[in-house]
C-alpha positions in Angstrom: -25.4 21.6 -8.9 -27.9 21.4 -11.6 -29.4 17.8 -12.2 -27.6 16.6 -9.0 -29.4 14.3 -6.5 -28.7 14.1 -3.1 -28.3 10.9 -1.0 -27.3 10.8 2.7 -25.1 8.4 4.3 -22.8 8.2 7.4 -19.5 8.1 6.0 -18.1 7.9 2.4 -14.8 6.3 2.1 -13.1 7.2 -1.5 -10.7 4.8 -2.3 -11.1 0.5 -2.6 -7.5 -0.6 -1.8 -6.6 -2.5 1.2 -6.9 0.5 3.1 -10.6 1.9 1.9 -12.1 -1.6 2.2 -10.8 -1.9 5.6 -12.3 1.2 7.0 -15.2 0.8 5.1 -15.6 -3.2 6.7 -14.2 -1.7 10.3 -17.1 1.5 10.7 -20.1 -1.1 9.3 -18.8 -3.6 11.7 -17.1 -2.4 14.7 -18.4 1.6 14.8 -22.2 0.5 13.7 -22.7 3.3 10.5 -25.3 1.6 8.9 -24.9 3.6 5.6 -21.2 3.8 4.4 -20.4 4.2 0.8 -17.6 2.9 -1.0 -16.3 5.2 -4.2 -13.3 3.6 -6.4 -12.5 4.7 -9.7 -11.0 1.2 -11.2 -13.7 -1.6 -12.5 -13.4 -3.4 -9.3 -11.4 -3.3 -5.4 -7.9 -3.7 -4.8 -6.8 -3.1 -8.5 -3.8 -0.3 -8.2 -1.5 0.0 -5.1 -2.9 -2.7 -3.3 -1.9 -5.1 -6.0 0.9 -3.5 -8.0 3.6 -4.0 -5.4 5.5 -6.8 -3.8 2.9 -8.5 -2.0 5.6 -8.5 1.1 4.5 -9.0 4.8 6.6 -7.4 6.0 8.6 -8.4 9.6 11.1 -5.4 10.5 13.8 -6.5 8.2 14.0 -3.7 6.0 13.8 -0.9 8.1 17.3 -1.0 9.7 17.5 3.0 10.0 14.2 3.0 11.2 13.7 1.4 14.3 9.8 2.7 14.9 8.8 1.2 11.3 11.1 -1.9 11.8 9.3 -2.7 15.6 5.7 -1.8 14.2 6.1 -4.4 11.5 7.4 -7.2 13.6 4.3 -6.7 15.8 2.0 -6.4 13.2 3.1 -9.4 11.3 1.4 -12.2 13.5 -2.0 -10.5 13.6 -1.8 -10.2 9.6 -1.5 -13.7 9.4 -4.1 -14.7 11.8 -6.3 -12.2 10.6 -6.0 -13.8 6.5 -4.4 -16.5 6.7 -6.2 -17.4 3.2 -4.7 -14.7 1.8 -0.9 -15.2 3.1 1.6 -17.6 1.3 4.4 -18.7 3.4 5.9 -21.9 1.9 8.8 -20.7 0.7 12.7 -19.4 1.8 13.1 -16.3 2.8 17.0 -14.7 2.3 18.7 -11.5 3.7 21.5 -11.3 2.3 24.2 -8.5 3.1 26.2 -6.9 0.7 30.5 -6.2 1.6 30.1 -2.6 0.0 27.6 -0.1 -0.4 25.7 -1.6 2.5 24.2 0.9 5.2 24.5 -2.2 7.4 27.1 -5.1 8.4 26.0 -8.4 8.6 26.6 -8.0 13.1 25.0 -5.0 13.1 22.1 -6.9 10.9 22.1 -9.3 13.2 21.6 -6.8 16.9 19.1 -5.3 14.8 17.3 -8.3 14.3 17.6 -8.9 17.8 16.6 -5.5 19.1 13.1 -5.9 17.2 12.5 -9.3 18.3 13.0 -11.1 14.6 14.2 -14.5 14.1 17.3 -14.7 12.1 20.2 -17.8 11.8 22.9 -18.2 8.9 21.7 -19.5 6.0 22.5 -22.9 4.9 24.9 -23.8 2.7 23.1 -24.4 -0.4 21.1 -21.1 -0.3 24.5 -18.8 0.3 25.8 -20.6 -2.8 23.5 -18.9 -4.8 25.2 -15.6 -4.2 28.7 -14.7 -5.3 30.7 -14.6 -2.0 33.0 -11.7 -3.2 30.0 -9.2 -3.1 28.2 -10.9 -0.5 29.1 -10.8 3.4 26.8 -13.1 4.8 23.4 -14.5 4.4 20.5 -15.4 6.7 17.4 -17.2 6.8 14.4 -15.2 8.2 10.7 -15.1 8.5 8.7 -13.3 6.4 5.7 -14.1 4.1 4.0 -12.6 0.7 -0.1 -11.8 -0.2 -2.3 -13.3 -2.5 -4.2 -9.7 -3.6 -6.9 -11.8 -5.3 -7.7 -13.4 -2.0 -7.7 -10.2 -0.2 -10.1 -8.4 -2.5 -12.2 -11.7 -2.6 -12.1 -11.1 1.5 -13.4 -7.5 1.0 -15.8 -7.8 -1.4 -17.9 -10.3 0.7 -17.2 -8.1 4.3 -18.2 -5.3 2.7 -21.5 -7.2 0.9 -22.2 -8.8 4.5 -21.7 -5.2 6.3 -24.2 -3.6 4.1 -21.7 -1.3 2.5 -22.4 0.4 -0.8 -19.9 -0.1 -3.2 -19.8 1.7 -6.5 -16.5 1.1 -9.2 -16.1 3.0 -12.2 -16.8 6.3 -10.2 -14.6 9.0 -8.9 -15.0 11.8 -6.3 -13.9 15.0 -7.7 -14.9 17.6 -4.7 -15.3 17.8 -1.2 -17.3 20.7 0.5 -18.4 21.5 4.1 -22.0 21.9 4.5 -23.9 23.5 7.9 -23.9 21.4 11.0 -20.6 19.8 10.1 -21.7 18.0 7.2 -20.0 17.2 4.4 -20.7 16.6 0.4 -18.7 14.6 -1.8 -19.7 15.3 -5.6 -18.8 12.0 -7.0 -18.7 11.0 -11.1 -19.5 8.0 -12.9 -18.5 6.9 -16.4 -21.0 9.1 -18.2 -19.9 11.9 -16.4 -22.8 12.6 -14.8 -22.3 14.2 -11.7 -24.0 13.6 -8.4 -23.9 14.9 -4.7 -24.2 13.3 -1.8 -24.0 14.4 1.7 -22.6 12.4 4.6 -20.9 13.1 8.3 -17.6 11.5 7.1 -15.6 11.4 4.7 -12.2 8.9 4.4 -9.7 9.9 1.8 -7.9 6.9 0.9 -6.9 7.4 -2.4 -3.0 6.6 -2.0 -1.2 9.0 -4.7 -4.4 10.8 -5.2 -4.8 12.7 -1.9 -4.7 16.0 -2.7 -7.2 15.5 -6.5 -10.3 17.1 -4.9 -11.8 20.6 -5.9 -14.2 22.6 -3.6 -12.8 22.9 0.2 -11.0 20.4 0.5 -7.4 21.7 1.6 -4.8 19.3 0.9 -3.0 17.3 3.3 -0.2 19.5 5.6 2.5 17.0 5.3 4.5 16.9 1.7 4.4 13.8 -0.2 6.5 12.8 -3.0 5.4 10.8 -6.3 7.3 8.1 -8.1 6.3 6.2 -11.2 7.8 2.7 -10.7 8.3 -0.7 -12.2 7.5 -3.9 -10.6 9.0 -6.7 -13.1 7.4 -10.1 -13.1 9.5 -13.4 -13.4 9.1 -16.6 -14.1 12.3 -18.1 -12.0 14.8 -20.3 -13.0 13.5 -23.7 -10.5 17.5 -23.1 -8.7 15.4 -19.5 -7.3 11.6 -20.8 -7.7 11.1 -21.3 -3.8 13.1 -18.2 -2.9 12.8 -14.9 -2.2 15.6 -12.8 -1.1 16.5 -8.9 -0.5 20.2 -7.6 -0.8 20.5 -5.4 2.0 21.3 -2.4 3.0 22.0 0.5 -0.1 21.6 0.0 -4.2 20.4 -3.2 -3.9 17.3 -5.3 -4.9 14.7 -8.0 -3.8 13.2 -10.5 -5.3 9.3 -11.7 -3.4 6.7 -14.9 -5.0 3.9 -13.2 -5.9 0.9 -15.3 -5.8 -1.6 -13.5 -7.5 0.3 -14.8 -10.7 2.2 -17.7 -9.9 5.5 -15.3 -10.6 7.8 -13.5 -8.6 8.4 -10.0 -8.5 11.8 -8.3 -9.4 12.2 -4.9 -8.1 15.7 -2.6 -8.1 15.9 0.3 -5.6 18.4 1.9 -8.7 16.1 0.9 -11.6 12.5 0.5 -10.2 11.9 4.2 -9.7 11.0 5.7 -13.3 10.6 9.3 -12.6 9.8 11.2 -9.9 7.8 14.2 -8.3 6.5 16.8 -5.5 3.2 16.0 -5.2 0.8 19.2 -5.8 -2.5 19.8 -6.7 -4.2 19.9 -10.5 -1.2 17.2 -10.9 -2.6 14.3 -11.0 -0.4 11.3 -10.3 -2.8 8.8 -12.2 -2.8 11.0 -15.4 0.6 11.5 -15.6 0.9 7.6 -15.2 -1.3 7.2 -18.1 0.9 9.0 -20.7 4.2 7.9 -19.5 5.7 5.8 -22.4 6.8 2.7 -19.8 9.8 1.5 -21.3 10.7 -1.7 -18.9 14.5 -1.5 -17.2 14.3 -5.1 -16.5 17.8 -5.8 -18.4 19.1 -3.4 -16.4 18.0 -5.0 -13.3 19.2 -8.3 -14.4 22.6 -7.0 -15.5 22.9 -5.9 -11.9 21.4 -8.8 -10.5 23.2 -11.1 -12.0 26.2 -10.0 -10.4 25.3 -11.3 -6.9 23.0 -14.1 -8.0 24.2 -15.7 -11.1 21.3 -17.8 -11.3 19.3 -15.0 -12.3 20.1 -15.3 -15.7 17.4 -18.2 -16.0 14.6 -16.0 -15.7 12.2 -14.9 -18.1 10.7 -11.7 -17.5 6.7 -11.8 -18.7 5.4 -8.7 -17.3 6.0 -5.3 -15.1 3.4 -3.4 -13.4 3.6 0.5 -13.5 2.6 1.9 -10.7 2.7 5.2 -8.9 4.4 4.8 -5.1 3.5 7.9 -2.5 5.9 8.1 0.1 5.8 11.2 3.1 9.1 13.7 2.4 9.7 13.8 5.7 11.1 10.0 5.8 13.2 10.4 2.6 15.9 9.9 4.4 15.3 7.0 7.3 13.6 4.4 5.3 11.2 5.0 8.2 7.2 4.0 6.9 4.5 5.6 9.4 1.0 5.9 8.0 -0.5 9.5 7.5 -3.8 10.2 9.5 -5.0 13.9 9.1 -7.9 15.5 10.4 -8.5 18.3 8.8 -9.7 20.6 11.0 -11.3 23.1 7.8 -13.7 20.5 7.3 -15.1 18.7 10.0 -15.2 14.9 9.9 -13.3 14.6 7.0 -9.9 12.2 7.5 -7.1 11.4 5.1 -5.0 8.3 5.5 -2.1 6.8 3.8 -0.2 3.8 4.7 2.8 2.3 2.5 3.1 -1.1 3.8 -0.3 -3.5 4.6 0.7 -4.4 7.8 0.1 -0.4 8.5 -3.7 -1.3 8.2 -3.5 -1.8 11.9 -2.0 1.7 13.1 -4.9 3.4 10.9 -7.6 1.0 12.9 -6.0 2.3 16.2 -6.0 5.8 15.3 -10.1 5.1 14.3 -10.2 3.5 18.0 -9.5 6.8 19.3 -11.9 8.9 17.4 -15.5 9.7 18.6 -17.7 8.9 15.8 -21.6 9.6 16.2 -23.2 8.3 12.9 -26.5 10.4 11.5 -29.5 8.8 13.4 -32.9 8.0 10.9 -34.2 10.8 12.0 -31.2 13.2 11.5 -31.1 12.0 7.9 -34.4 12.8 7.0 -34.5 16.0 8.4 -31.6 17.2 6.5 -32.5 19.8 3.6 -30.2 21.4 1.3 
């Protein structure tokens, strides 16, 4: 590549959400790369996914038909907590409530569930079920869950990954991925002038989120399919009736309502009227551009309209903001609700991983998967004998 340098590092992790600046923190820490690199396209860490969502920890309860993701999050859960406890918010009341029609799930069967996983759940008292209109609602319980403070989580990572000795660069993008001889592997990365550089490494960590499969070169795409949804997360300022609340209407055409702490709001989202627009992900598509140019026209009333149905109270709130956002989500569970993570090695290039992971308590499954892998970072020596 002409006017390219080349640089050599361990492992280069493209991506600084959640997920990038864990791995990133985890092989500088725990698997001893001394050089790791850190590529993320935004002006600074945790700035797209890892902030434009909920901020839900989650504890099981919204995966009724999938038992797996339900269990996984209920064990996970704990450790989040102890692990950022800075970064976790968890004084306020937390609502299921069950809907009489249209729900997957009963309130008894919501309640074995609950039971089967392990999650705490009692009746709600009487002043919270009065909030919901009783024609529509079947029954309503208190349970355990907590939200995030992003701000505090990518306060967290910035100083791990400063104390680890991780390289960080913002405002850059990798745009190819090549194999190179003795299973090496070269990541052509851009900045904001477009200037193009390539840098060599042993590993490479795709964790882009919706921009998996963006790469030129020989990079060949992950196997499994993924689908692509703009969505719209609408931030509320509550009536003080709903201020200490959250709540999710379980278990069909619902909605759920979360504090989100990085603004002192709370976060409306509608599984009807939060998906925008949808797609197969592919290739030369890219999920980021297409976010770009979409003309974002909020469908807050809507939610409202329909909210206001089961909560009356709603109609207090004053919406001040939504947050477009594209969501990634594996075909293959379109129709469980079920949320593994995705951890490919692709076996064309050598060293070279792809993860995705839809809720933050998934960070853990993607550490034990690392646990398992046999990672032998470039020696001094190694590095400087490497010619291209």
């Amino acid at each position: 590549m002409e006017g390219a340098r080349t640089a050599d590092f361990d492992a280069v992790v493209i991506g600084g959400g959640f997920y990038g600046c864990s791995i990133a923190i985890y092989l500088a820490r725990q698997r001893g790369f001394k050089r790791v690199l850190l590529v993320e396209r935004e002006a600074s860490l945790l700035q797209r996914a890892s902030y434009h969502n909920q901020a839900r920890v989650h504890n099981g309860y919204h995966y009724p038909r999938s038992f797996t993701t339900a269990y996984r999050s209920r064990i996970n859960l704990p450790r989040f907590v102890q692990d950022w406890p800075e970064a976790i918010r968890q004084d306020f009341t937390k609502l299921y409530a069950i809907a009489r029609r249209n729900s997957k799930v009963t309130a008894a069967q919501f309640q074995r569930f609950c039971r089967d996983i392990g999650a705490s759940v009692v009746p709600a008292a009487l002043e919270h079920k009065r909030l919901f209109e009783p024609r529509l609602i079947e029954e309503v319980f208190l349970v355990q869950e907590y939200a995030f403070d992003t701000t505090r989580l990518a306060a967290w990572a910035q100083r791990e990954l400063g104390e680890g000795g991780v390289e960080v660069r913002c405002n850059s993008r990798v745009v190819a991925i090549n194999g190179l001889p003795s299973q090496q592997q070269q990541v052509v990365v851009q900045g904001q002038g477009l200037a193009s550089e390539a840098i060599t490494c042993r590993y490479v960590f795709n964790c882009t989120y919706s921009g998996l499969n963006q790469f030129a070169g020989d990079f060949p795409g992950v196997r499994s399919g993924l689908k692509q949804e703009i969505t719209e997360m609408a931030l509320m300022r509550m009536p003080d009736t709903l201020e200490g609340i959250g709540v999710t209407v379980m278990d069909g055409p619902f909605f759920s309502m979360m504090p989100f702490p990085a603004r002192g709001l709370h976060t409306l989202s509608h599984v009807r009227y939060t998906p925008h627009l949808h797609w197969n992900d592919q290739a030369g598509l890219d999920p980021y551009a297409r976010l770009d140019e979409y003309a974002r026209a909020s469908r807050v009333d809507r939610m409202i309209r329909d909210v206001e149905r089961y909560i009356p109270a709603i109609q207090g709130a004053v919406h001040v903001d939504s947050l477009f956002e594209v969501k990634t989500v594996l075909l293959k569970n379109e129709g469980d609700d079920g949320r593994p993570i995705l951890f490919e090695k692709h076996q064309g290039l050598p060293g070279c991983y792809s993860v995705l992971g839809s809720k933050i308590d998934n960070i853990y499954d993607v550490l034990e998967q690392l646990d398992g892998e046999a990672f032998t970072p470039a020696s001094r020596q190694e590095r400087q004998g490497i010619e291209y």
